[in-house]
N, C-alpha and C positions, 0 to 999 in steps of 0.2 A: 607730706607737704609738697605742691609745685606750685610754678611761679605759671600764669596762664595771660597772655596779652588782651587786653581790655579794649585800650584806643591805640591811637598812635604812640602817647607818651605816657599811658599805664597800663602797669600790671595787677591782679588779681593772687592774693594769695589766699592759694586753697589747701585747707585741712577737710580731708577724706570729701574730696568735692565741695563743700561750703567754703564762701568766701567768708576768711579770716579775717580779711586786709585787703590795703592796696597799698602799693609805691609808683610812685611817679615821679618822671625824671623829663627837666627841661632847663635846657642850656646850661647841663653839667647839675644842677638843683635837683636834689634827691628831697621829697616830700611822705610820708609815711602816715597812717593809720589806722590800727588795731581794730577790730569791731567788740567792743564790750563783753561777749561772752568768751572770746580767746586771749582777754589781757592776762597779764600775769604768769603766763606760762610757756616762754621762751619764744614765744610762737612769731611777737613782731622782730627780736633780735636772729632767728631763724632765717623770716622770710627776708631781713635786710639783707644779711649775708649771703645768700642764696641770690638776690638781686644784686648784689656787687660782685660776685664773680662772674655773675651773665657779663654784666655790663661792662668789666676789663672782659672779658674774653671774645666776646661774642660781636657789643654793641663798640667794642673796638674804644672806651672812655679808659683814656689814664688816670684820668681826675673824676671823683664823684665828692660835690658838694655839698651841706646840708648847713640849715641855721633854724635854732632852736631857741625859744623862750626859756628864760633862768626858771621859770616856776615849773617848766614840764618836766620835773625828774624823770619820770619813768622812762619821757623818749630820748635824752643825753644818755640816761644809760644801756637803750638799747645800740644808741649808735656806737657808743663805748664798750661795750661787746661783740657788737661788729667788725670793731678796727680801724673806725674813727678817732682820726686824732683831734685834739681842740688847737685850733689857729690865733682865736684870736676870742675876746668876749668883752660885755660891756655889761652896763648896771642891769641889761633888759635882756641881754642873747649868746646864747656861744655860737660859733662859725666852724663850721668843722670841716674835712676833707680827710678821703680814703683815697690813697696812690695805690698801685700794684705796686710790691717792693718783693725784696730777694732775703731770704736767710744763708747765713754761712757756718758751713762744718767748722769744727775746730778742732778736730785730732790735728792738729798740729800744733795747739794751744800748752804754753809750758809755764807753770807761774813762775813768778818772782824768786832765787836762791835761798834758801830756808822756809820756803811755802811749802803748802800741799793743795789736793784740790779736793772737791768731793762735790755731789750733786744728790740734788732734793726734790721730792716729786711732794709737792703737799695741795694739790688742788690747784688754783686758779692763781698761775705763780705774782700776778702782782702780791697780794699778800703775801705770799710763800718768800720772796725778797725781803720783803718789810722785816720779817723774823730777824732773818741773818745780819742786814743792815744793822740792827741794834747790838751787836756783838763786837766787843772792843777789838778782839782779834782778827776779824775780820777784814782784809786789807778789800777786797772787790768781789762783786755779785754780778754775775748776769744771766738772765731768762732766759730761754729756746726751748728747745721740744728731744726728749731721749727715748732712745730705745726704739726706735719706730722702726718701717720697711720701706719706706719709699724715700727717695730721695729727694734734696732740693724742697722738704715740705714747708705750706708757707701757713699762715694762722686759720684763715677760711678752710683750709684743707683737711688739716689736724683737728677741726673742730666737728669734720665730718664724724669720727668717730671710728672710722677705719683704716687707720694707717698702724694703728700702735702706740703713736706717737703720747708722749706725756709731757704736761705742762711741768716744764724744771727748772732750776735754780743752781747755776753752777756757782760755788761758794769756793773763793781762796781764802785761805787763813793762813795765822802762823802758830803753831800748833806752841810753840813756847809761851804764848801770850794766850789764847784758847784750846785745850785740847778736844779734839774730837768728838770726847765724851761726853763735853759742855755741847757741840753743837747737837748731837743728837739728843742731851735732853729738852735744850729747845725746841725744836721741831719735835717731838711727843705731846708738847704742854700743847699744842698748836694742832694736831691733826688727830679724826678720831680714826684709828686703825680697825676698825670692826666692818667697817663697810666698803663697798667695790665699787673700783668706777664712781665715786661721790665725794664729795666734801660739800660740807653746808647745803649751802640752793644750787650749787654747779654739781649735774649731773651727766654725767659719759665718761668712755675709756680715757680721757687724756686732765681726768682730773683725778684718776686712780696715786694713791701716793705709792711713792718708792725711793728707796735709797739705795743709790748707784757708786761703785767705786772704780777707780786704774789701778792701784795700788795695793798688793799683798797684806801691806803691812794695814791696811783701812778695813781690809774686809775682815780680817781678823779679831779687829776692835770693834766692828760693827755686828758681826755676830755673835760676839760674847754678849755685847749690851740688848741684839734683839730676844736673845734665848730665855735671860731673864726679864727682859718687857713682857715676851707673852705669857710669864708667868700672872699677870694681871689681868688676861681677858679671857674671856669663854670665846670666843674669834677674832682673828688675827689677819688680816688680810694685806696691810703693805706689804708692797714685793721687794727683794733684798736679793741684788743682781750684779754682774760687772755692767759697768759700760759697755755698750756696744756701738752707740755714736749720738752726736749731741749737734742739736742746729742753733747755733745764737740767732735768738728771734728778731725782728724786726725792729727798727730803734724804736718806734713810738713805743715800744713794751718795754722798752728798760727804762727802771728806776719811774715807774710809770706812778708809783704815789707819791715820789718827791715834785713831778710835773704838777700833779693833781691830786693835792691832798685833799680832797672829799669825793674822790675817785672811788670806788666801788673797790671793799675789800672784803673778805670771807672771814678772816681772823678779826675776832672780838677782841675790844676794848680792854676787857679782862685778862686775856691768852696774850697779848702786848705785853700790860704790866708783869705779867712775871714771868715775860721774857727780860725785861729792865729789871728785875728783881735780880734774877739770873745768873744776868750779867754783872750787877753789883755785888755780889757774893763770889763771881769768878774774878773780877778786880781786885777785889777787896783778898781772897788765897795767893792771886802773884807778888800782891804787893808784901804780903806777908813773908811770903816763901821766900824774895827778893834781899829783904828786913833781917833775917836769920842768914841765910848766906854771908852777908854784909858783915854781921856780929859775929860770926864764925870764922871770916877772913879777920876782920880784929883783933880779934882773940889770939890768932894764929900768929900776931905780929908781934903780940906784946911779948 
């Protein structure tokens, strides 16, 4: 796929020489459309993104604009894969705008006294959040990109497919209130482990799952639980690694389905519920455990 100039104020996207598309850009107004036999297949959120890193780098725009009819799903979710954020929206339009923005390392990131941390690759990490989110223990969540080679990567880049980089989910918990064990069976009911580089419709390396740890005491627990996981599949393919380094992504990507709950998620409606199952069954063991303690301290007094 390249992006090939047309007029003054459009481009042409071509797949293997045929034009796919076009984008057109006037007074910041980014306009877009697919040609019928290329919809569906990544091809117009391809050429958007590919047109918005010209256009911060080259055509020198800090801001790229876009507004869009409520009824066009398919083109809010192309811009929503792009790294369009929504501004603003009414009965009839959403209003969008893509900035050039900056991600930040966080190895110098320490949770909270009696936390832990851990990180989760399970595809296209808005959903991948949503999981953990639903987890009583879970005190905070935030998105970025692990394991990659290049530094300073920003969402456009990573989507290239060549950095390494993985869509992640850094998860703090308090391991008193959730242990570890619970969070990884969550994230199993949620990701299928047989395939590479995939999850659902999101295909490339940065939607490859994996479970990353800092901690001794996590990889330990996390390899006992994968050795007997892959006792269940005839292929195995999340990767099970330390950290090596973690970029907190972009704000528009955090917490990006509590902005936009009917935002584009990979995790079914089903693999939700019994993560809220889940959860109600690991509530429902501390409260227990809590209950017996209590009656034991009791007991001890009388």
């Amino acid at each position: 796929m390249k992006l090939q100039q047309k007029t003054a104020d459009t481009w042409q996207i071509l797949v293997n020489g045929e034009e796919a598309g076009t984008i057109t850009l006037q007074d910041e107004q980014l306009t877009f459309a697919v040609h019928p036999p290329f919809r569906g297949r990544h091809i117009g959120a391809d050429g958007v993104r590919m047109f918005v890193k010209y256009a911060h780098e080259t055509l020198g725009r800090s801001v790229i604009r876009a507004r869009v009819e409520k009824e066009q799903t398919d083109a809010w979710h192309i811009l929503e894969h792009a790294g369009f954020a929504i501004d603003a929206e009414n009965e009839k339009e959403r209003f969008y705008s893509h900035e050039q923005r900056t991600t930040v390392k966080d190895d110098s990131y320490v949770p909270p006294m009696g936390q832990q941390v851990i990180y989760f690759a399970g595809g296209c990490f808005w959903g991948t959040e949503r999981i953990f989110q639903m987890l009583d223990g879970v005190s905070e969540t935030c998105v970025g990109y692990a394991n990659g080679t290049v530094t300073d990567p920003v969402y456009e880049r990573v989507l290239r497919g060549d950095t390494g980089y993985r869509e992640c989910v850094r998860v703090t918990y308090d391991p008193s209130l959730t242990p570890l064990k619970t969070l990884l069976d969550a994230f199993f009911l949620c990701i299928d482990p047989t395939v590479q580089n995939r999850q659902g419709n999101d295909v490339g390396t940065q939607y490859q799952t994996g479970i990353y740890w800092r901690e001794e005491d996590s990889r330990k627990t996390i390899e006992a639980y994968v050795r007997e996981k892959q006792k269940e599949y005839s292929e195995f393919h999340t990767e099970i690694k330390p950290l090596s380094c973690f970029y907190e992504a972009e704000e528009y990507h955090q917490k990006y389905l509590d902005k936009h709950p009917f935002g584009y998620c990979h995790i079914t409606r089903v693999e939700l519920e019994k993560v809220r199952l889940l959860n109600e069954k690991n509530v429902a063991q501390h409260r227990m455990q809590a209950y017996n303690i209590d009656v034991v301290k009791d007991t001890e007094s009388l």
